[in-house]
N, C-alpha and C positions, 0 to 999 in steps of 0.2 A: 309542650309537645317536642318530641327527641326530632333530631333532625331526618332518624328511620323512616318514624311515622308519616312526615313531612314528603317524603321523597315516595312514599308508598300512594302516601292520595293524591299526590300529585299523577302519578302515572295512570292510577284508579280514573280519575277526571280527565283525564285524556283519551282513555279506554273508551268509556261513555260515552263519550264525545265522540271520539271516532266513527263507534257503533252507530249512533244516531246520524252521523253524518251519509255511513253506506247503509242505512234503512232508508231513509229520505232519498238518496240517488237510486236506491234499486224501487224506491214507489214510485219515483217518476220518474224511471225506466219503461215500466210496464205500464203506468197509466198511457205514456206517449205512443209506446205499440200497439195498447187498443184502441188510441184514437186513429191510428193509421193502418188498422185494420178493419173499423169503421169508415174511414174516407176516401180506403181503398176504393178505382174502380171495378163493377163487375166486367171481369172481362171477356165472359163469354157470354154477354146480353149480345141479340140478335147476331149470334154468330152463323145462323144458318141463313138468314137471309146474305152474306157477304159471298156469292154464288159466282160472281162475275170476274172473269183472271184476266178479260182484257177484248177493246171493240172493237172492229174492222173498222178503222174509221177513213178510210182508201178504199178505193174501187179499183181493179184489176180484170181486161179484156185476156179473154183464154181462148184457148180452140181448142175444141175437142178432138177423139182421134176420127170423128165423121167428117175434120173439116167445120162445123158448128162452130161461131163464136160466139162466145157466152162472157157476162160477167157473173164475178163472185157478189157481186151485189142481187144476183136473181134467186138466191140462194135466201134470203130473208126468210121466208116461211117454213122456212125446214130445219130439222134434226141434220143434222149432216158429221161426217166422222170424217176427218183429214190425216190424210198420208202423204209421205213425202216417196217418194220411189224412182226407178230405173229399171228399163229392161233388163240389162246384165247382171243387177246388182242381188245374189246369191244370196245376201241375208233378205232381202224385202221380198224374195220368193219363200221363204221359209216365214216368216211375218204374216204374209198375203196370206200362206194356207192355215198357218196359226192359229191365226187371229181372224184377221180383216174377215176374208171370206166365212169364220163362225158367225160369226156378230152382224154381218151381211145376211147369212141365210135366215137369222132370227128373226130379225128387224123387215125384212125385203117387203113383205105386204103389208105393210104402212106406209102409207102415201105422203107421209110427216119424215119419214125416213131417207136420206141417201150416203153414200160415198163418194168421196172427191181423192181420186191422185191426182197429185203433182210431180209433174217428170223434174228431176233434178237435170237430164240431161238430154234437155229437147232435140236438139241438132240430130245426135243418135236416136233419140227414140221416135221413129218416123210411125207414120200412121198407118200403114200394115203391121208395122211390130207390135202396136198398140192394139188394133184388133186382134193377133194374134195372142195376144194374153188375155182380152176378154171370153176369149173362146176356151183356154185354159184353163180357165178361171169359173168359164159357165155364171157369168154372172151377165144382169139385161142394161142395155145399153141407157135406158129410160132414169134408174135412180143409183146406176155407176158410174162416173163419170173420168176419164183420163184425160188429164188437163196439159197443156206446154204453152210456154209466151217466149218470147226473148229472153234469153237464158237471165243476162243481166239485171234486166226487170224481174222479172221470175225471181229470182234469187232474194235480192230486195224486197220485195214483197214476201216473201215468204220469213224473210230471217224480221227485218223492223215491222210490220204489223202483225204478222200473225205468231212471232214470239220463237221460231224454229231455231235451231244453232245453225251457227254458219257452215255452210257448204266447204268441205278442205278437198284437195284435190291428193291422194295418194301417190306416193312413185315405188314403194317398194315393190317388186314383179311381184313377192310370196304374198304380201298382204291385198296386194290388187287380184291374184287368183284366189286367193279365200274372202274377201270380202268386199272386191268391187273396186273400180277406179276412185269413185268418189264418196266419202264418207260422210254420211247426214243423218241426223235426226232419223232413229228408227221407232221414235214413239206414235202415236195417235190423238189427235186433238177432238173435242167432241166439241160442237157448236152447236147453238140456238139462235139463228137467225147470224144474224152480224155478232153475236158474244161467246166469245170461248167460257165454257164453262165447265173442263175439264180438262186436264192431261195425262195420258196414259203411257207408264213404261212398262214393255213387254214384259220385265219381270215380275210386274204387280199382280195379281189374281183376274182373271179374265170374270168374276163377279161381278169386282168394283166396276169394268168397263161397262158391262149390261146395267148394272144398278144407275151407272151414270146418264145410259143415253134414255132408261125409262125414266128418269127423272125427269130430263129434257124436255123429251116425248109430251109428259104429262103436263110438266108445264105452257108449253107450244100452246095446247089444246086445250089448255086451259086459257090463255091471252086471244084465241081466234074465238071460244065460243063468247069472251068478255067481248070482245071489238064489234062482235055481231049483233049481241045485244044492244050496244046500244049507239049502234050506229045508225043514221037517221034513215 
């Protein structure tokens, strides 16, 4: 054999070789992706029961603007929709008639149903002003509620349990005449008893909001007629 030939099957037999060598890694390439597309987990098994964003696990004394102290723990049995608000504050009047008060007039004759504001700036928001927006507002003292505590407490409570962003205090004159001394949280919380199980920002579709608090709704009344049953 010429040394041609030699040097031809030599490379030949390397070739093969090769070949077989990236057949064999691209077979157990793909056998190993379908085994780990097999032992993948599913990961939207029971994703609708995962309903829960977070639980009042604090208790918090309020006053209302009648003077009423209340806690947010008496709040258990109900649907209830959280805002954060201020008299002055030009955006949460724009919010209030939005929103708040749509989903208000919906909801009002359900007795599973309320609303809670929280005054971001209780010192100022005294309790004529308070009444004086209920009356603006046309909404019933019985399942709307306008809350204030000690501001510091308040605040606390509002931002570490119930998940709101923190309260910042403005200085600019222009931003404080367009949008308020104090800039907070102008979203909506939807709760079930002691469990937020929703968060709504104004820019989302006021669907989702209603889709949310029947949800609530249904489930509520679905846990009171279980607890009835079979309660001794």
């Amino acid at each position: 054999m010429t040394d041609k030939k030699k040097i031809v099957l030599i490379y030949t037999a390397v070739a093969v070789f090769s070949a077989l060598i990236l057949g064999m890694s691209f077979f157990l390439t793909t056998l190993k992706k379908k085994q780990r597309e097999q032992e993948a987990p599913v990961t939207g098994a029971g994703k609708e029961e995962i309903e829960v964003l977070n639980l009042l696990r604090q208790d918090i004394v309020l006053e209302r603007e009648s003077g009423e102290q209340v806690r947010i723990s008496s709040l258990h049995d109900k649907v209830w929709v959280a805002a954060q608000f201020y008299v002055s504050c030009p955006m949460c009047a724009q919010r209030n008639a939005d929103s708040l008060v749509t989903v208000y007039n919906e909801f009002k004759d359900d007795d599973d149903f309320m609303v809670a504001c929280f005054s971001v700036d209780p010192e100022n928001d005294t309790k004529d002003l308070l009444a004086k927006v209920r009356e603006v507002l046309e909404v019933d003292k019985s399942d709307w509620w306008f809350l204030k505590a000690e501001r510091k407490e308040l605040w606390d409570f509002m931002e570490n349990q119930m998940g709101f962003v923190r309260i910042e205090e403005r200085f600019d004159p222009i931003h404080i005449q367009q949008k308020g001394r104090w800039a907070h949280d102008i979203g909506l919380q939807v709760y079930r008893g002691t469990a937020l199980v929703h968060k709504w920002d104004v820019a989302a579709p006021m669907d989702q909001l209603r889709a949310e608090i029947r949800k609530a709704l249904a489930e509520l009344k679905e846990q009171k007629k279980t607890t009835t049953v079979t309660a001794p």
